[in-house]
DRENPA-3360 file (N, C-alpha, C; in nm, 2 decimals, always signed):
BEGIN
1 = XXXXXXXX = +9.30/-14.50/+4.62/+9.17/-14.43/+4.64/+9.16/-14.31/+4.55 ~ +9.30/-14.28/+4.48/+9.28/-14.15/+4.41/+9.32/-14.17/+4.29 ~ +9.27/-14.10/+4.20/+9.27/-14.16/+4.06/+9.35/-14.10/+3.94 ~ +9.38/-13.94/+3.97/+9.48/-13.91/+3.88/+9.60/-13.91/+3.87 ~ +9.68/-13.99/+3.82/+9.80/-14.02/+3.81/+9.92/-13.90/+3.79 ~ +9.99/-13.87/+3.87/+10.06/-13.69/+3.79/+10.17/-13.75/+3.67 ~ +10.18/-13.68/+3.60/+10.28/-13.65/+3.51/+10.38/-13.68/+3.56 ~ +10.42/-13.56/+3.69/+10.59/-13.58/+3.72/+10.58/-13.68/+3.78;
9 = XXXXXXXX = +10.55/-13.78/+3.87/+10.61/-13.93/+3.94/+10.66/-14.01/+3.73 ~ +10.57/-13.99/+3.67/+10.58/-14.10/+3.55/+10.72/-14.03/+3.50 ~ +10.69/-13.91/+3.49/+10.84/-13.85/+3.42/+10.98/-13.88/+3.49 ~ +10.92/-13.90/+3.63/+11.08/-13.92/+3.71/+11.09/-14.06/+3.66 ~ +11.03/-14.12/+3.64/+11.05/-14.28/+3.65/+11.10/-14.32/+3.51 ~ +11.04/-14.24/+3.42/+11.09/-14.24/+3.26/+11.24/-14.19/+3.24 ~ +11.27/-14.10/+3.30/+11.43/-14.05/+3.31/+11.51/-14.15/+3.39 ~ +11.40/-14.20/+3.50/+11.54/-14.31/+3.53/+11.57/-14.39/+3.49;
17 = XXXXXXXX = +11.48/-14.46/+3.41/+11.48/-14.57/+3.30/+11.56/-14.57/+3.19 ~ +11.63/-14.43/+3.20/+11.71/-14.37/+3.10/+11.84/-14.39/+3.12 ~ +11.80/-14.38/+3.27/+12.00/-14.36/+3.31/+12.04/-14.48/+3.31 ~ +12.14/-14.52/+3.22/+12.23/-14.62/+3.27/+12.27/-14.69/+3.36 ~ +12.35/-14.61/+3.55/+12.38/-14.68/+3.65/+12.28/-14.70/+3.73 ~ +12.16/-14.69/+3.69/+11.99/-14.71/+3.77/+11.96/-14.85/+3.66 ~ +11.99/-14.86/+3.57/+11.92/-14.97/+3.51/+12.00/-15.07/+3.51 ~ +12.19/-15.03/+3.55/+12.25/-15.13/+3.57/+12.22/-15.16/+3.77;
25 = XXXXXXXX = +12.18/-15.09/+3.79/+12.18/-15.13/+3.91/+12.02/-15.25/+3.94 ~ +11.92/-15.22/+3.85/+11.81/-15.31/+3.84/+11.86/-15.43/+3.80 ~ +11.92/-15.45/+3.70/+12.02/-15.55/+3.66/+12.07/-15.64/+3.74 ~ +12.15/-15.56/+3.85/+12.22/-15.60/+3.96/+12.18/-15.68/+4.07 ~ +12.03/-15.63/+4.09/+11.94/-15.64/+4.16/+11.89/-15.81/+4.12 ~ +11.86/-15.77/+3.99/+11.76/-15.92/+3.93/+11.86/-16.03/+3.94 ~ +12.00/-16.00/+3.90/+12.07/-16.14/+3.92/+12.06/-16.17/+4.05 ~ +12.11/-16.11/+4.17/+12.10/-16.16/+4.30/+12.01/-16.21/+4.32;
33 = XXXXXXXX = +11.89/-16.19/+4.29/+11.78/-16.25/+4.33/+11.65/-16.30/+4.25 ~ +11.78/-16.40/+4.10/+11.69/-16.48/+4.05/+11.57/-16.42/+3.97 ~ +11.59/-16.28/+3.95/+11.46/-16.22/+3.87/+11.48/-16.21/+3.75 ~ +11.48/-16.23/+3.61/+11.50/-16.28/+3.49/+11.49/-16.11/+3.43 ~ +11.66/-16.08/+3.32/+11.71/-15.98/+3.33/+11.62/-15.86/+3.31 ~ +11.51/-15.88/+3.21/+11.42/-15.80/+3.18/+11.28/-15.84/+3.26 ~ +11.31/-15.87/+3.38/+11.16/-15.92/+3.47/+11.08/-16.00/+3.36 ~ +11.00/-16.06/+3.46/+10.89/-16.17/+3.47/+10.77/-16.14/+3.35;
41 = XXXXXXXX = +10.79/-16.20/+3.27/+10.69/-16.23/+3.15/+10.54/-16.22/+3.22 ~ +10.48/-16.32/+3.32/+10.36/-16.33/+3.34/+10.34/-16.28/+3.49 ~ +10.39/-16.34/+3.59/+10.37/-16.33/+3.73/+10.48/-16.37/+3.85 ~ +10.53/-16.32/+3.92/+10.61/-16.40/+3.97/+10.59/-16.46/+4.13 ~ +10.47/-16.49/+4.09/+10.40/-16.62/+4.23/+10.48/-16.73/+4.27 ~ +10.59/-16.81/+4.21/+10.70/-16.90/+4.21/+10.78/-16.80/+4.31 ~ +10.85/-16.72/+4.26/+10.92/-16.61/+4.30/+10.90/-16.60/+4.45 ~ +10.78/-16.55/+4.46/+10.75/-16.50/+4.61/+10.75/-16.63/+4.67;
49 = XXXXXXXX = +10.69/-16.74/+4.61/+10.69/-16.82/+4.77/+10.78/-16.92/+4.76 ~ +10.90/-16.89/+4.69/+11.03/-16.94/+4.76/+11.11/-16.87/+4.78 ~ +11.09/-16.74/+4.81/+11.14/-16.64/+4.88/+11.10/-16.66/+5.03 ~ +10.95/-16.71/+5.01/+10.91/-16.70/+5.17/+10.93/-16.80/+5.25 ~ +10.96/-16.91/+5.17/+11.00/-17.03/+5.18/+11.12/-17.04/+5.24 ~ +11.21/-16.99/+5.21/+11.34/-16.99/+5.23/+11.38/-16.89/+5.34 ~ +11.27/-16.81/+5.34/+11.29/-16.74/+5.47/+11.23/-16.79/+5.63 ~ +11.16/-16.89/+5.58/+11.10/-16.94/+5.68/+11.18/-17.09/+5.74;
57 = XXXXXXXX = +11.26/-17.14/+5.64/+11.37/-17.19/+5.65/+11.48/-17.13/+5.77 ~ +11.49/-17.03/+5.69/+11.62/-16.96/+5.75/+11.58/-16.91/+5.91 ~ +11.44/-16.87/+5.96/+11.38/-16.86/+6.11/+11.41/-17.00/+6.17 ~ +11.37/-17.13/+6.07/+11.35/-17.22/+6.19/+11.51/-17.25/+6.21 ~ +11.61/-17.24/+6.16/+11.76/-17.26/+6.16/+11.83/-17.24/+6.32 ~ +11.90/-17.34/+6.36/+11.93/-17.34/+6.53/+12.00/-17.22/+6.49 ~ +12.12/-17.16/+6.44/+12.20/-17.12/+6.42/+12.14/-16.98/+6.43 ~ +12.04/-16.97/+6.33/+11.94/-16.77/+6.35/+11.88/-16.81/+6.50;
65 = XXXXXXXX = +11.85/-16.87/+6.56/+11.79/-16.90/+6.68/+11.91/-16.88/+6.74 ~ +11.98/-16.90/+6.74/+12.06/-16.87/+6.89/+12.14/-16.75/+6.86 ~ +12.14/-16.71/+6.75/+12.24/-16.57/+6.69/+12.09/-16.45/+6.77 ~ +11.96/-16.49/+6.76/+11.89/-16.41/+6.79/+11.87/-16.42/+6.96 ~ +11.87/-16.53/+7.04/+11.93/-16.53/+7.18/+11.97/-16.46/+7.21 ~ +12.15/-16.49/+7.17/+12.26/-16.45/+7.23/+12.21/-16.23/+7.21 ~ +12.17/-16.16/+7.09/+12.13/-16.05/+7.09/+12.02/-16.01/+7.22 ~ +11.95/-16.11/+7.23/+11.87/-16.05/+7.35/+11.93/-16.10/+7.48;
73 = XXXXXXXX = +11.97/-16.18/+7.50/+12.08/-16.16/+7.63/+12.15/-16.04/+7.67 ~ +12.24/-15.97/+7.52/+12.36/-15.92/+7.55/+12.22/-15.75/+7.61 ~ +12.10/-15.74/+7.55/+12.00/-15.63/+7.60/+12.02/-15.67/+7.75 ~ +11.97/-15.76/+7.79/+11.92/-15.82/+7.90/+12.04/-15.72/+8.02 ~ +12.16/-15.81/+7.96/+12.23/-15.77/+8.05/+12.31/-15.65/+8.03 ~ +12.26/-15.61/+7.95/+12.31/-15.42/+7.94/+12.23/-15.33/+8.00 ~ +12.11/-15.38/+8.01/+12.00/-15.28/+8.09/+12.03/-15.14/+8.10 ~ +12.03/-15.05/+8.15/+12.00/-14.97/+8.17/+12.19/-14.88/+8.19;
81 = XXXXXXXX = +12.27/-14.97/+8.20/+12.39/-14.92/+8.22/+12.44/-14.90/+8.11 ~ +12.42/-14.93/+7.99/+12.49/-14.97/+7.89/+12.50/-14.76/+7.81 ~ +12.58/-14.73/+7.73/+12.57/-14.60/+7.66/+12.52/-14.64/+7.53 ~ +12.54/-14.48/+7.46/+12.49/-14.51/+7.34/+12.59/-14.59/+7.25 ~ +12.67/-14.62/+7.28/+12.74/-14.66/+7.18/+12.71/-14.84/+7.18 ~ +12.69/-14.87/+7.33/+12.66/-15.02/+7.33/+12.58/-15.01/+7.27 ~ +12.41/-14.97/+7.29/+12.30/-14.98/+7.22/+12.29/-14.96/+7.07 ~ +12.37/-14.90/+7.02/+12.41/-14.90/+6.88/+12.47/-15.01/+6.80;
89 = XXXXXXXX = +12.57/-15.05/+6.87/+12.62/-15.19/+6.83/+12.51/-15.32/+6.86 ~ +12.42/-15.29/+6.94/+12.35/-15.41/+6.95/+12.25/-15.39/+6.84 ~ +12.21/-15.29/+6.78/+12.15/-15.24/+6.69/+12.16/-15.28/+6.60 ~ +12.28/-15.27/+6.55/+12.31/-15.28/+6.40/+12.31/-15.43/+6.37 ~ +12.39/-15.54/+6.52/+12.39/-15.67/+6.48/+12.27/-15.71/+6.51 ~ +12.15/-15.67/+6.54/+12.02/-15.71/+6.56/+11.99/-15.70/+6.39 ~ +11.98/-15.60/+6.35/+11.93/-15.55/+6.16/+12.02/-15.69/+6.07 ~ +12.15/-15.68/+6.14/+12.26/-15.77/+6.04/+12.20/-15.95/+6.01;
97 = XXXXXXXX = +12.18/-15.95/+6.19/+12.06/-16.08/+6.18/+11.96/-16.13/+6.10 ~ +11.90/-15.97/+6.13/+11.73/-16.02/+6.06/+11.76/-16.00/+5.87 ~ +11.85/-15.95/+5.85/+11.90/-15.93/+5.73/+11.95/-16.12/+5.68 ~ +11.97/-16.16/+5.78/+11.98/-16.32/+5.70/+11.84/-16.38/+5.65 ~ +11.76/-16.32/+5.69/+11.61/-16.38/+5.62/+11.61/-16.31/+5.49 ~ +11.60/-16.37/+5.39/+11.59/-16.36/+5.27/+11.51/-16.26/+5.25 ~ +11.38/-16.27/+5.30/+11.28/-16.17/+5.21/+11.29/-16.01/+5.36 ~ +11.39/-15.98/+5.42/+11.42/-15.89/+5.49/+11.58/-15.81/+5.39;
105 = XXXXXXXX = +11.63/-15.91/+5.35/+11.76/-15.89/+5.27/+11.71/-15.80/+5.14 ~ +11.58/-15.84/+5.08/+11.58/-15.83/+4.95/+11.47/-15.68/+4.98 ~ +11.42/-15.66/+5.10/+11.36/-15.52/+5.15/+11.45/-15.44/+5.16 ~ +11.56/-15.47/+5.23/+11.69/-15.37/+5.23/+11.74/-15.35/+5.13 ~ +11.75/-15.45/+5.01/+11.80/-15.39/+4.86/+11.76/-15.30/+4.81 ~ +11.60/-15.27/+4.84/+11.52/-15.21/+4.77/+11.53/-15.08/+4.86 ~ +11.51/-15.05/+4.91/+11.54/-14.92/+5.05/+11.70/-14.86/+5.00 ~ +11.78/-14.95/+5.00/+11.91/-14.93/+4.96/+11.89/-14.82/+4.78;
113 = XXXXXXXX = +11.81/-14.90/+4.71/+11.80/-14.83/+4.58/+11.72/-14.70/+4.60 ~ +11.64/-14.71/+4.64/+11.56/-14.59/+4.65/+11.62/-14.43/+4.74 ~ +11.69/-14.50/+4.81/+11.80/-14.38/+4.88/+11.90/-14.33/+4.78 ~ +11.95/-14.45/+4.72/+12.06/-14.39/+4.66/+12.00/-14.28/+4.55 ~ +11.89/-14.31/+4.47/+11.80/-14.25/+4.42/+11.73/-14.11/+4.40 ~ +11.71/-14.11/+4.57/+11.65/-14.01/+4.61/+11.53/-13.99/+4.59 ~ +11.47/-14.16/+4.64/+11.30/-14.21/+4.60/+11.20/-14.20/+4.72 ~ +11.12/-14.14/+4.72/+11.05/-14.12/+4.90/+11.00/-14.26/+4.89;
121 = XXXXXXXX = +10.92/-14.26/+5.03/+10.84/-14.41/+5.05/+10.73/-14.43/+4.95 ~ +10.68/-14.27/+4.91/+10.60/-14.31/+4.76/+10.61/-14.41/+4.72 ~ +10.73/-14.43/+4.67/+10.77/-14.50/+4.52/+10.83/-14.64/+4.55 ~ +10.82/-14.65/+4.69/+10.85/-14.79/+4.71/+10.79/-14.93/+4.67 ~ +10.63/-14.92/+4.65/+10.60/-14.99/+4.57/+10.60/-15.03/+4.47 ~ +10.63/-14.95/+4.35/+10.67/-14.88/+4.25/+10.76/-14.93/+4.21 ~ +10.87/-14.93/+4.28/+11.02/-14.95/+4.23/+11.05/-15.05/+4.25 ~ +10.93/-15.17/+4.36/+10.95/-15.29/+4.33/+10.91/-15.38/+4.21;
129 = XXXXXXXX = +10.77/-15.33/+4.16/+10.70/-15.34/+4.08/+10.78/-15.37/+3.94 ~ +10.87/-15.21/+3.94/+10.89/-15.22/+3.81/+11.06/-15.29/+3.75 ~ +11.11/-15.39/+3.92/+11.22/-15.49/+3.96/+11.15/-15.59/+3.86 ~ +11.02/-15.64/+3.96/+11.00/-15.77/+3.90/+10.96/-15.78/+3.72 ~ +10.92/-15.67/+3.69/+10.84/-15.63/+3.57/+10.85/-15.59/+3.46 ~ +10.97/-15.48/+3.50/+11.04/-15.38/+3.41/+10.88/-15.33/+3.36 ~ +10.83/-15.25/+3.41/+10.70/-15.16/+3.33/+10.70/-15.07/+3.42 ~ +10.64/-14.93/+3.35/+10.65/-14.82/+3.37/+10.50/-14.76/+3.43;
137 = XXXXXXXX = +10.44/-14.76/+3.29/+10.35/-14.66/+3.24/+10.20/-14.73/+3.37 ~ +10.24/-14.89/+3.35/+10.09/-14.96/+3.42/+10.09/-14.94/+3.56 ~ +10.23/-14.90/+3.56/+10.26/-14.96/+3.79/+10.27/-14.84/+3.80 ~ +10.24/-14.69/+3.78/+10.30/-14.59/+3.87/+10.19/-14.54/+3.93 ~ +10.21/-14.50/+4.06/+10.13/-14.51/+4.14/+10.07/-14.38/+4.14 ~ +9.91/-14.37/+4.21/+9.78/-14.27/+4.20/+9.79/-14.13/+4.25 ~ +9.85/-14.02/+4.22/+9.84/-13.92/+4.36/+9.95/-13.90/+4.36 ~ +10.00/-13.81/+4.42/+10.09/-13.76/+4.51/+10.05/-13.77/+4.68;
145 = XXXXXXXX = +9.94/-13.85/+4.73/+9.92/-13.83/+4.84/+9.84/-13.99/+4.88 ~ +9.78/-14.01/+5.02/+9.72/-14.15/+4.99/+9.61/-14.15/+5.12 ~ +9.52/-14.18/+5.11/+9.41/-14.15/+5.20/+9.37/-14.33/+5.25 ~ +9.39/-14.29/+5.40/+9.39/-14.46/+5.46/+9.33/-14.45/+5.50 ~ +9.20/-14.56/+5.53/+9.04/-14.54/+5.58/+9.08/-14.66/+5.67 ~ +9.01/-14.71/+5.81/+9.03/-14.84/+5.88/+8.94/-14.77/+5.99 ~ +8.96/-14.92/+6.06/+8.86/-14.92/+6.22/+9.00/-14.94/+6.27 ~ +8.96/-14.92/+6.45/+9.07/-14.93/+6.55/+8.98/-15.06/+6.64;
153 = XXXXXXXX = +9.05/-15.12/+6.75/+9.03/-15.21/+6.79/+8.86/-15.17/+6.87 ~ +8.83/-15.09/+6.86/+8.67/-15.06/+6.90/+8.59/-15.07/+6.79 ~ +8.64/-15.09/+6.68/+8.57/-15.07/+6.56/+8.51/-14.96/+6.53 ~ +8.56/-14.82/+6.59/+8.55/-14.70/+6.53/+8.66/-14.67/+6.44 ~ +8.56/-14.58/+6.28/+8.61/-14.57/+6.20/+8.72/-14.44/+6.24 ~ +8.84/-14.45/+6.09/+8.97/-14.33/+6.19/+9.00/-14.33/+6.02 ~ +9.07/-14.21/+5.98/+9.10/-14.14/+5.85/+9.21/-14.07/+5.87 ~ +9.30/-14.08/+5.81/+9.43/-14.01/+5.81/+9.50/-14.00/+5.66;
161 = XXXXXXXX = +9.54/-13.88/+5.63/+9.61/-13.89/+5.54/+9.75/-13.87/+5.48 ~ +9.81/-13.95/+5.41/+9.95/-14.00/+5.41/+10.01/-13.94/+5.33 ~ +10.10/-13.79/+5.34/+10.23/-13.74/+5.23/+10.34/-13.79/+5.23 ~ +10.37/-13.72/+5.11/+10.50/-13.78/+5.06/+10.61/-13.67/+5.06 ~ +10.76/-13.68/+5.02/+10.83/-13.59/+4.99/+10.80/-13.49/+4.90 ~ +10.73/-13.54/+4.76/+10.70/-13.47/+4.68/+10.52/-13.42/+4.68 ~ +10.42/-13.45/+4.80/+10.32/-13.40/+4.78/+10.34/-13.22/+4.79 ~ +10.22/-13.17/+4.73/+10.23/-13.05/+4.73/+10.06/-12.99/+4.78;
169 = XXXXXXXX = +10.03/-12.84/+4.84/+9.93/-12.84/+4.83/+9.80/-12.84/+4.71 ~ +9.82/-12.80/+4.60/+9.73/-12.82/+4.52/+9.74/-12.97/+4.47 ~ +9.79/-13.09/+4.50/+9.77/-13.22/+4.51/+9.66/-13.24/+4.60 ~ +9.68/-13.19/+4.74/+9.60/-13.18/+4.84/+9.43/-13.12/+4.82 ~ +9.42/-12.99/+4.70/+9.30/-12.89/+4.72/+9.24/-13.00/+4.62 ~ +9.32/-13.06/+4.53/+9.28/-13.11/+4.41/+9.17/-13.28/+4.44 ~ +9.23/-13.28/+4.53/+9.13/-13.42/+4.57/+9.05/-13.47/+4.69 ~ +9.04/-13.27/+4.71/+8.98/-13.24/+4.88/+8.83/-13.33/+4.88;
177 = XXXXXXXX = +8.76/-13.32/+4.76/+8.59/-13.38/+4.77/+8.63/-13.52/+4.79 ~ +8.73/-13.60/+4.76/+8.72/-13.70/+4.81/+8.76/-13.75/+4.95 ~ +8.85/-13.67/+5.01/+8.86/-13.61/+5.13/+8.79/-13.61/+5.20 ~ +8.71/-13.53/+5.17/+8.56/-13.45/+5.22/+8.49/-13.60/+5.28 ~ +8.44/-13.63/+5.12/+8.34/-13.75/+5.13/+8.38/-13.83/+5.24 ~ +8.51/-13.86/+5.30/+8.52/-14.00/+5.40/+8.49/-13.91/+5.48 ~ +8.54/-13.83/+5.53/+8.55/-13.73/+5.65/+8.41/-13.73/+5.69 ~ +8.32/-13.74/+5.66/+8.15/-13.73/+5.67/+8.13/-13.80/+5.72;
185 = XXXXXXXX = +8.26/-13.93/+5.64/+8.16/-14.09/+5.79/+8.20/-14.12/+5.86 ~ +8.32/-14.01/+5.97/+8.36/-14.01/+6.07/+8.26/-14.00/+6.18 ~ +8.28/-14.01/+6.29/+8.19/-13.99/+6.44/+8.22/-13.89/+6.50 ~ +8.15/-13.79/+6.52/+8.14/-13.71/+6.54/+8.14/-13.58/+6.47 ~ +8.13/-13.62/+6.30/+8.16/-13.50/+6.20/+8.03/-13.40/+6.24 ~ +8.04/-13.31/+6.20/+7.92/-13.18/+6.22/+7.97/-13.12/+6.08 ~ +7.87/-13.05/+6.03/+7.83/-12.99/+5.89/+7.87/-12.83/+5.97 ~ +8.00/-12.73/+5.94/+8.03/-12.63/+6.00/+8.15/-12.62/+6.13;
193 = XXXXXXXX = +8.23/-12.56/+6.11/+8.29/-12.56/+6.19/+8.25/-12.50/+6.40 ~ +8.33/-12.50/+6.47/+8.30/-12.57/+6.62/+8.32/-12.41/+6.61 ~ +8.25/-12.32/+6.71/+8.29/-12.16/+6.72/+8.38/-12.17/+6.88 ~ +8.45/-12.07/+6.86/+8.51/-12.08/+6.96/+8.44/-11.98/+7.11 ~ +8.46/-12.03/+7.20/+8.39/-12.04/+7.36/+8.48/-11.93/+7.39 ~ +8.39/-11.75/+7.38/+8.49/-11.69/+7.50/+8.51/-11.69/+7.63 ~ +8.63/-11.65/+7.67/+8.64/-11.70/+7.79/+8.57/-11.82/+7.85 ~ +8.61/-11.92/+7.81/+8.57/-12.09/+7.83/+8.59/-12.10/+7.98;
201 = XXXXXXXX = +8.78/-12.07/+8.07/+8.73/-12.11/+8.17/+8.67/-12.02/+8.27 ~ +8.67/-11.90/+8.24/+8.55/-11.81/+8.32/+8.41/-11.87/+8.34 ~ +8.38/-11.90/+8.21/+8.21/-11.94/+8.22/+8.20/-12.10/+8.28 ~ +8.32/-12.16/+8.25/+8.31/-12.30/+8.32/+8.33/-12.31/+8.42 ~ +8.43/-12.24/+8.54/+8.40/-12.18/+8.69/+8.28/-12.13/+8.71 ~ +8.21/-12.04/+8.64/+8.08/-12.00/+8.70/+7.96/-12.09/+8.69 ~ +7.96/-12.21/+8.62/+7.90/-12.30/+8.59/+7.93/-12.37/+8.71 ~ +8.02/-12.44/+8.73/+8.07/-12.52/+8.84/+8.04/-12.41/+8.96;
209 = XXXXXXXX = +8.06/-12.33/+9.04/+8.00/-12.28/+9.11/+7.86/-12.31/+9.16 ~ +7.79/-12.23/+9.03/+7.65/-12.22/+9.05/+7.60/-12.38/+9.08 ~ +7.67/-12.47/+9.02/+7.65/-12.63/+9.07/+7.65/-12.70/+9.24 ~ +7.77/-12.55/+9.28/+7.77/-12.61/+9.46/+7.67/-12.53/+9.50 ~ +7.57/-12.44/+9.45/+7.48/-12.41/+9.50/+7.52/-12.23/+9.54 ~ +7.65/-12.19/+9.51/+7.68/-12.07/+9.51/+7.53/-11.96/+9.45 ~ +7.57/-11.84/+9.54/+7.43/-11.74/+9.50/+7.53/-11.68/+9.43 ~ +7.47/-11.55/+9.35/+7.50/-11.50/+9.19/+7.60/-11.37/+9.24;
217 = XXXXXXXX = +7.59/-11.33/+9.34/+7.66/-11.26/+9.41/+7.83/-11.27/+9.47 ~ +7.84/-11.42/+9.54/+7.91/-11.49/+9.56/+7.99/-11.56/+9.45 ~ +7.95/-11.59/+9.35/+7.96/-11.61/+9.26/+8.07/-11.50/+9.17 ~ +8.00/-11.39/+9.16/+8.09/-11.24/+9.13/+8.16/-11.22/+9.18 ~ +8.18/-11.26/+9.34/+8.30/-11.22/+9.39/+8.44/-11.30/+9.40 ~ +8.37/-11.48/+9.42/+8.47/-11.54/+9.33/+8.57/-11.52/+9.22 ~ +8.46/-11.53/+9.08/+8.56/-11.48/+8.98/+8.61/-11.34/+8.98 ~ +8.60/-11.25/+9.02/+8.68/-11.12/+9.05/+8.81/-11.17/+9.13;
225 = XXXXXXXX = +8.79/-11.22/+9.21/+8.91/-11.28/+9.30/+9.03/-11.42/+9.22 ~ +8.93/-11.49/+9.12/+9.03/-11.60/+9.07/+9.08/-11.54/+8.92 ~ +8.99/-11.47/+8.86/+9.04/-11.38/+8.73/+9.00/-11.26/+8.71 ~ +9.16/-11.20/+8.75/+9.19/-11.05/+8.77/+9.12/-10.97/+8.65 ~ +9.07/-10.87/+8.70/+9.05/-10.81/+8.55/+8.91/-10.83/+8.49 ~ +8.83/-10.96/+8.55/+8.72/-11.00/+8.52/+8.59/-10.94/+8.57 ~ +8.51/-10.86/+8.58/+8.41/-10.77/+8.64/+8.29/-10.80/+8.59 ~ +8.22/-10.91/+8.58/+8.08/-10.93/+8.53/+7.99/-10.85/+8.60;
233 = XXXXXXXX = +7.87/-10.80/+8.52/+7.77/-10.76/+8.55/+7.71/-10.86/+8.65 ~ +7.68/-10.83/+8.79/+7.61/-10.91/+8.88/+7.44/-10.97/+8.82 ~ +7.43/-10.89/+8.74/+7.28/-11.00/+8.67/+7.32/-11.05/+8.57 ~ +7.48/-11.03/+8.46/+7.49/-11.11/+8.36/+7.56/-11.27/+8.40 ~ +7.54/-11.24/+8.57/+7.58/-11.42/+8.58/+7.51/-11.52/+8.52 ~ +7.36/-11.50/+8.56/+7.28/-11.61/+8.47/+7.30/-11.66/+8.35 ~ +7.32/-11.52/+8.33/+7.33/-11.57/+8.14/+7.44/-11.58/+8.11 ~ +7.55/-11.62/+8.16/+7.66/-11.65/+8.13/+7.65/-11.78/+8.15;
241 = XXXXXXXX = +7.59/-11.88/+8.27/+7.51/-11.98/+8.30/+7.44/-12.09/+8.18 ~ +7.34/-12.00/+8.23/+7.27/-12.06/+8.10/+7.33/-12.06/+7.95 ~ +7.39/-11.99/+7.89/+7.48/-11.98/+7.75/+7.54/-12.03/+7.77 ~ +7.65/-12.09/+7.85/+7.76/-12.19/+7.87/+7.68/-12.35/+7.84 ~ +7.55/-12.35/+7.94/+7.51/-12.50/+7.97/+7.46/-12.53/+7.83 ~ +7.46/-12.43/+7.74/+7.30/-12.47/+7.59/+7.47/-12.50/+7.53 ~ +7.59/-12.46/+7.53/+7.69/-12.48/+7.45/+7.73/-12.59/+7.44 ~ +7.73/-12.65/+7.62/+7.77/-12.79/+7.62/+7.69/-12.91/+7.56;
249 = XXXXXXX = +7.59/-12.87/+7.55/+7.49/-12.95/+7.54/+7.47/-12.95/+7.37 ~ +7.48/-12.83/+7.27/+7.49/-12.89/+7.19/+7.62/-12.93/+7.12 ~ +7.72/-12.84/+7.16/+7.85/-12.95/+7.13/+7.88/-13.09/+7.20 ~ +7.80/-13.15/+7.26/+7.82/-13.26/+7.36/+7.97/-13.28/+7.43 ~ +8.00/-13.14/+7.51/+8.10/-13.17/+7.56/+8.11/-13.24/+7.64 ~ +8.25/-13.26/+7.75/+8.25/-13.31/+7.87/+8.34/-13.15/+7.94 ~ +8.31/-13.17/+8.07/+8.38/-13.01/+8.12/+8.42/-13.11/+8.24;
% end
């Protein structure tokens, strides 16, 4: 969604490219898994779907089937008694499992490189990209930051935006108008900020009051009695009233 590419992500990636035990470790990587030493000349569509292939293999297998059983048994019957140390061991051989699917194996390689690294989730795309590809300059990715637009299961729109280790604020001021722009086709945006309501629940007690039919008098002597300190003018009840009710109504609250 964002279009200027920074300098530093390309520069870190150009210096790793440099180091030796990073490019023998890409190396490392491509033999294990079949990726040709200097990556893939055109595409590697073959690639992926006998990875997926092979993973889907390895699910239907009695053997991952019952290794993944026997793991939910040993939950079953640990319930609630079990410490942290059982739940930890069941942990790890739950990961160790799903680590026999191929294309779960070759996620952890890449997780595994980027730690050792010291590569945030940024660059995870990135550093797979430039596995299969060996390229730099075309795959590095937009921003320091990443702006996710979607519906939720009501099909109301929702906007959130995603940092990184290395985002900074002026990454953030620098791409606020496009920010901005989605922000607008949110539900419920308003042009200006919401002012804030003094004394909210004073005026919202006296509102509810005057609702059971309380007189303005009665009313004064309530709130004196439920917030200490509070002394309204016995005629500025109204208008405390009425200026509460125009507030809800044009903020469309609920009280």
């Amino acid at each position: 969604m964002f279009k200027n590419p920074l300098p530093k992500a390309l520069q870190k990636f150009q210096l790793l490219r440099s180091d030796k035990e990073f490019m023998a470790d890409i190396y490392e990587l491509r033999k294990k898994w079949n990726i040709p030493k200097f990556g893939f000349e055109k595409d590697n569509r073959e690639w992926e779907e006998n990875i997926i292939k092979k993973s889907d293999e390895i699910m239907g297998d009695k053997k991952f089937i019952d290794e993944i059983h026997k793991i939910q048994e040993r939950k079953n019957n640990l319930g609630k008694k079990g410490n942290h140390d059982d739940w930890k061991k069941i942990e790890e051989d739950s990961k160790r499992v799903q680590r026999l699917i191929p294309i779960n194996e070759f996620g952890y390689d890449l997780d595994q490189l980027r730690e050792k690294y010291h590569l945030s989730s940024y660059y995870k795309n990135f550093v797979r990209t430039f596995l299969f590809f060996n390229c730099v300059d075309s795959f590095i990715p937009c921003g320091n930051l990443m702006l996710i637009e979607g519906k939720d299961e009501k099909g109301e729109r929702f906007l959130y935006l995603q940092i990184f280790a290395e985002t900074t604020t002026k990454d953030i001021l620098r791409e606020w108008k496009v920010i901005k722009y989605h922000q607008e086709k949110l539900r419920g945006y308003k042009e200006g900020r919401f002012k804030k309501v003094v004394k909210i629940d004073r005026n919202k007690r006296i509102v509810e009051l005057a609702e059971q039919g309380k007189t303005e008098k009665k009313i004064k002597d309530i709130i004196e009695e439920e917030f200490p300190g509070e002394k309204p003018p016995y005629e500025y009840i109204s208008k405390i009233k009425g200026r509460f009710k125009t507030k809800i109504k044009k903020e469309k609250m609920d009280i």
